[in-house]
N, C-alpha and C positions, 0 to 999 in steps of 0.2 A: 477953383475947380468948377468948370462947367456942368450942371446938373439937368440943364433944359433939355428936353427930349429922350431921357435915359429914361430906363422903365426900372418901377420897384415893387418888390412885392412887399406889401404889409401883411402878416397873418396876424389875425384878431383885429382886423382894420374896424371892423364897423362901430365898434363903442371905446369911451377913455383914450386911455394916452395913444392906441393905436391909430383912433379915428383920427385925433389932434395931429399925428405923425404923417397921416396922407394928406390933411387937410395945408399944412403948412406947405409936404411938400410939392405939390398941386400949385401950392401957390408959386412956387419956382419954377412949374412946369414941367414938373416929373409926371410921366404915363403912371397913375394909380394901377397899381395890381390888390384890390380891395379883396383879402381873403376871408370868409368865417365858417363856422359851422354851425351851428344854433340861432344867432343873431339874426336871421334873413331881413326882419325892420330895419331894425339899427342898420346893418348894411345899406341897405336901399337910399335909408336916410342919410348917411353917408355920401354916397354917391351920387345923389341927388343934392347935395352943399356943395361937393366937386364942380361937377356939372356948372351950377350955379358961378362958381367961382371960373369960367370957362375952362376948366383942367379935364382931362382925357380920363377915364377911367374904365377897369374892364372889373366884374364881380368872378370870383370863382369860391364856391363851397366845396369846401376838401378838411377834413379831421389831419390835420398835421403830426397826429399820433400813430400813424398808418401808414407804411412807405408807400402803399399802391397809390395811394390815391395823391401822396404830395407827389409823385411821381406822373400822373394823370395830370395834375395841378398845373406842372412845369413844361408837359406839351401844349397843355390849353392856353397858354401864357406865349409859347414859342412860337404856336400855329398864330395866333392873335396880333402879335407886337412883332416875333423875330427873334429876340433876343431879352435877356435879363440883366441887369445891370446892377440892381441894389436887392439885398433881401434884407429885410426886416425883422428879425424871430422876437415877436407880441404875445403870439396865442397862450395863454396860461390855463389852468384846470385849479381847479379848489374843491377840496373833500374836505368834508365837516369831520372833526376828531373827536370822539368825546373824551373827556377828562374824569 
């Protein structure tokens, strides 16, 4: 399977296995769709390894708990590149429980 020049979207791209996920696939020459919410460093920093690594990469901050905005997400993605090819679903949430 040819994966050079497909575009993907990673949500929760910018820290852990998400980052590791763009970072690899960058290295194949996938168009990074680097998404976060909170993260904006980590992000950056991210995309700035990309970069580095000469791989394409675009930032979009979007709460993927919110149709609008992954909705926003997927024209700022389509206006950008064109098209979508891979999506990635990373983004997790963790609530502390007490016992």
């Amino acid at each position: 399977m040819i994966i050079e020049n497909k575009v993907a979207i990673i949500t929760g791209g910018g820290t852990g296995i998400g980052k590791h996920t763009c970072l690899k696939l960058a290295e194949h020459g996938v168009k990074i769709v680097l998404n976060y919410l909170n993260s904006e460093m980590d992000a950056l920093d991210t995309y700035d390894e990309i970069k580095k690594l000469g791989g394409d990469a675009f930032l979009v901050r979007a709460d993927v708990s919110k149709d609008q905005e992954v909705r926003e997400m997927i024209q700022k993605v389509v206006a950008y590149y064109g098209n979508i090819h891979f999506l990635i679903n990373n983004a997790s949430i963790t609530k502390q429980i007490e016992l």
